[in-house]
TORPA-4810 file (N, C-alpha, C, O; in nm, 3 decimals):
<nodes>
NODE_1_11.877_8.922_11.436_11.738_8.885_11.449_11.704_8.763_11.365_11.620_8.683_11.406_X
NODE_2_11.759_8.748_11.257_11.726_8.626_11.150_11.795_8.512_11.254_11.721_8.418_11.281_X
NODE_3_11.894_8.510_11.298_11.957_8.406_11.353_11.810_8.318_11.521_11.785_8.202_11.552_X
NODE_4_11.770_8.426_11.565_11.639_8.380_11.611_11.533_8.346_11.586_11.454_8.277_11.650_X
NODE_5_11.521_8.423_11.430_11.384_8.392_11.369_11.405_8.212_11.322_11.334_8.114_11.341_X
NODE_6_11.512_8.227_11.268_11.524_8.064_11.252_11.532_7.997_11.357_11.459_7.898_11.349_X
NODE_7_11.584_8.004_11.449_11.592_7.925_11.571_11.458_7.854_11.624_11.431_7.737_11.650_X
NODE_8_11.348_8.031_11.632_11.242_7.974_11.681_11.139_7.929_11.590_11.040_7.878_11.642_X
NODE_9_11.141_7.934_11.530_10.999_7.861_11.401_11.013_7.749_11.420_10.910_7.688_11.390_X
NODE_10_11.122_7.660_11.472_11.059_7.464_11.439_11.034_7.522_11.608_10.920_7.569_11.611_X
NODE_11_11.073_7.528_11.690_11.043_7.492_11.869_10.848_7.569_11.829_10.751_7.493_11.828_X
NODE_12_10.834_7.728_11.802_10.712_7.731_11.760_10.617_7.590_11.667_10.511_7.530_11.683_X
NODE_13_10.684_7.588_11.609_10.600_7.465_11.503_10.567_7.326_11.576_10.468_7.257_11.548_X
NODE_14_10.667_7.291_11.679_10.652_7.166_11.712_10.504_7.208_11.860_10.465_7.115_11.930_X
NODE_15_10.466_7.301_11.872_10.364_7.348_11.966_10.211_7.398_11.894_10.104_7.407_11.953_X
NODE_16_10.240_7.428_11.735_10.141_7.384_11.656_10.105_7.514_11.614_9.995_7.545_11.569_X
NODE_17_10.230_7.612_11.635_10.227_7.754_11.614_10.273_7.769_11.440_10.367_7.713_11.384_X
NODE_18_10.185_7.852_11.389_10.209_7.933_11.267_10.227_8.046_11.247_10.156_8.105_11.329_X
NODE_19_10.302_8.150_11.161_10.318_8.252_11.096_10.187_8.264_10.995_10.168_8.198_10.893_X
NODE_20_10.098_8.370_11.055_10.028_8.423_10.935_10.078_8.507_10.882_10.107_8.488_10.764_X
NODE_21_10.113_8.648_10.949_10.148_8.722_10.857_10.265_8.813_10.946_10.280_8.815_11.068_X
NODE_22_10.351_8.894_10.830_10.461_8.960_10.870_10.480_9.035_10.791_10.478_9.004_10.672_X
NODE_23_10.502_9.148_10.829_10.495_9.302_10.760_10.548_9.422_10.806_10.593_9.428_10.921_X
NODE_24_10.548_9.509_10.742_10.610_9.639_10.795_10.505_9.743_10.705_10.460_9.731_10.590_X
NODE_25_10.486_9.849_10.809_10.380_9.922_10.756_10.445_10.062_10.667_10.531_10.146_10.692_X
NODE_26_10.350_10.033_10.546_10.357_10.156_10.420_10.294_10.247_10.462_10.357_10.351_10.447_X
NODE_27_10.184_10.265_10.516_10.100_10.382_10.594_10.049_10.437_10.674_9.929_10.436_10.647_X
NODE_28_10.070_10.499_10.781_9.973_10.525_10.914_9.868_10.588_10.895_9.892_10.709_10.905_X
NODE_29_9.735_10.563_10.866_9.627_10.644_10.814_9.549_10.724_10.965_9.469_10.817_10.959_X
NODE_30_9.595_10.664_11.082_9.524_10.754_11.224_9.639_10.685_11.318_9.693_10.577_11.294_X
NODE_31_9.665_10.771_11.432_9.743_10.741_11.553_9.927_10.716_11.503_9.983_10.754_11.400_X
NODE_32_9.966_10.662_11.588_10.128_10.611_11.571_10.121_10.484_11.557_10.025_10.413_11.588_X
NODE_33_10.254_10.441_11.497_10.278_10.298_11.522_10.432_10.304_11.548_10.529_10.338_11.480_X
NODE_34_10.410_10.252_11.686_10.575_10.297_11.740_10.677_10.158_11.683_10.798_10.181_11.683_X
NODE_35_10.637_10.041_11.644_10.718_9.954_11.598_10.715_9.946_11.442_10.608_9.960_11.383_X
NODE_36_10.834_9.924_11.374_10.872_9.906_11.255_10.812_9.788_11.175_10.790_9.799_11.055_X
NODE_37_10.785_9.670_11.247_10.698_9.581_11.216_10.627_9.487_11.280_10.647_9.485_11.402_X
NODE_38_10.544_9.402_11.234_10.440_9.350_11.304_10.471_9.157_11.237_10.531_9.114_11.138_X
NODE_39_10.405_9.099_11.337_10.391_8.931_11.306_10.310_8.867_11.378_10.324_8.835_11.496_X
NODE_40_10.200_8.840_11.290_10.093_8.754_11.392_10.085_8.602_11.338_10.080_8.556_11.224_X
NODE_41_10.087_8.535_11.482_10.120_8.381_11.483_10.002_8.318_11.509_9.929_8.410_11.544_X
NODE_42_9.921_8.188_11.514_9.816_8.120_11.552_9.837_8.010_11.599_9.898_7.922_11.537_X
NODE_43_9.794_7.996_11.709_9.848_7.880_11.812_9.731_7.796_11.814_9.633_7.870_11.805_X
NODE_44_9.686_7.635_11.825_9.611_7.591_11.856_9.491_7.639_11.985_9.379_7.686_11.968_X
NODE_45_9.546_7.614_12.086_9.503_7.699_12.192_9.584_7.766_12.317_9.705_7.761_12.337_X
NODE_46_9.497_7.822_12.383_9.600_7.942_12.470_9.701_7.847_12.569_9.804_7.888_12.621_X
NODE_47_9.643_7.704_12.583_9.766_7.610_12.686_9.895_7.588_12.576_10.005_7.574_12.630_X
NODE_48_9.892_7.585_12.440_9.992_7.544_12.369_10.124_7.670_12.345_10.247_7.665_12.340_X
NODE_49_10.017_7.783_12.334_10.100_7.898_12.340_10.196_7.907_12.480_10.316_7.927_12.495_X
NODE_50_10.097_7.885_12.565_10.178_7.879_12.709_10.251_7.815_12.713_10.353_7.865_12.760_X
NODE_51_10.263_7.678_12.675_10.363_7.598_12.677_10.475_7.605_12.579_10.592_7.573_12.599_X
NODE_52_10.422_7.653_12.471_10.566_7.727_12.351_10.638_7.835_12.446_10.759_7.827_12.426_X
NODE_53_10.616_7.905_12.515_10.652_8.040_12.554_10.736_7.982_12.663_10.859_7.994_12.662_X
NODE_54_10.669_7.918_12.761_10.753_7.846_12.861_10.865_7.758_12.891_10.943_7.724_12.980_X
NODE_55_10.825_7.736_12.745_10.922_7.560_12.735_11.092_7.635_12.719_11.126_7.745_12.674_X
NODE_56_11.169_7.524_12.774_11.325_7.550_12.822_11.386_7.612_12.688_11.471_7.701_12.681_X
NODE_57_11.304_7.524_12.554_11.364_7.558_12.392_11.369_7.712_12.350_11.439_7.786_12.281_X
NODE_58_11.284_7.716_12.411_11.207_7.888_12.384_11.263_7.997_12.481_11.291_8.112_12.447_X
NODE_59_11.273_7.955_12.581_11.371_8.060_12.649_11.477_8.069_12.663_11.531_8.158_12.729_X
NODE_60_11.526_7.989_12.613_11.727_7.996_12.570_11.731_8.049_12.481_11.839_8.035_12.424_X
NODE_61_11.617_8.151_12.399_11.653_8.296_12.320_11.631_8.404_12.363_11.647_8.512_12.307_X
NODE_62_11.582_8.374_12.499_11.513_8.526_12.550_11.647_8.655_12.516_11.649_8.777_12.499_X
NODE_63_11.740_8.552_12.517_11.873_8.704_12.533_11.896_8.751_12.413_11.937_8.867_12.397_X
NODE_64_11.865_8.634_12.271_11.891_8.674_12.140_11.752_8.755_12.075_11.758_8.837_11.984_X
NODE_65_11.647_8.717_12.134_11.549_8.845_12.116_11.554_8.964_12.173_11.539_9.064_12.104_X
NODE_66_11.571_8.971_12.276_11.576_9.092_12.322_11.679_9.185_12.294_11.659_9.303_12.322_X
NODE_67_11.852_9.128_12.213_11.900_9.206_12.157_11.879_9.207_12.020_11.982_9.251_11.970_X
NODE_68_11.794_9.179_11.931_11.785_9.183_11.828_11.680_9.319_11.790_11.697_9.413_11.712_X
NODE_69_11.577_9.287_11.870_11.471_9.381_11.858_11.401_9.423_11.990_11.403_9.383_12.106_X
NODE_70_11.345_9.511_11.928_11.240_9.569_12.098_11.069_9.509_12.027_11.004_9.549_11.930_X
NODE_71_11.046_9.418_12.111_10.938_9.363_12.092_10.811_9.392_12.190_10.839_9.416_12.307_X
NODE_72_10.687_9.391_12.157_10.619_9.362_12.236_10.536_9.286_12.226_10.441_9.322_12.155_X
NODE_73_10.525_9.103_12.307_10.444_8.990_12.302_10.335_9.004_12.352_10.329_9.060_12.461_X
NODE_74_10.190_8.947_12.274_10.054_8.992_12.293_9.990_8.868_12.268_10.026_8.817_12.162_X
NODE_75_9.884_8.787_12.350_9.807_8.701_12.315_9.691_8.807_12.298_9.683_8.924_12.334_X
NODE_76_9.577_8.695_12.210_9.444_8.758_12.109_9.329_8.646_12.184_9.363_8.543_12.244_X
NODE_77_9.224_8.681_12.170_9.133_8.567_12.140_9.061_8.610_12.013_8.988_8.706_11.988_X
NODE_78_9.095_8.534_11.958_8.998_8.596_11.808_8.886_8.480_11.830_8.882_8.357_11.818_X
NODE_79_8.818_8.558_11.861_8.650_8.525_11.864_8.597_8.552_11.750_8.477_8.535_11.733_X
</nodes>
């Protein structure tokens, strides 16, 4: 998984994407949390994300993410 995480942070970066935060949770205070950890990124806007996600750089890991971890990708609008 590190070998992707590095991979993708400059192809993210050059689309204007950041790492806010990354964590693994100490407590479930209500419900489940079926994944081990969490990472939320901030993209300029939703065309840049699209175009990080799309672009040829970014999907010549689809195979090294998907064996690294079980993920699930989520856009936000934080309004």
């Amino acid at each position: 998984m590190a070998t992707y995480a590095q991979a993708a942070a400059p192809i993210m970066a050059s689309f204007g994407g950041e790492l806010l935060f990354k964590g693994v949770p100490i407590k479930v205070f209500t419900g489940t949390d079926p994944l081990p950890g969490t990472a939320v990124f901030r993209f300029p806007d939703q065309d840049k994300l699209n175009a990080f996600y799309q672009s040829p750089e970014y999907q010549a890991l689809t195979a090294a993410r998907e064996a690294g971890a079980n993920m699930v990708l989520s856009a936000f609008d934080a309004a």
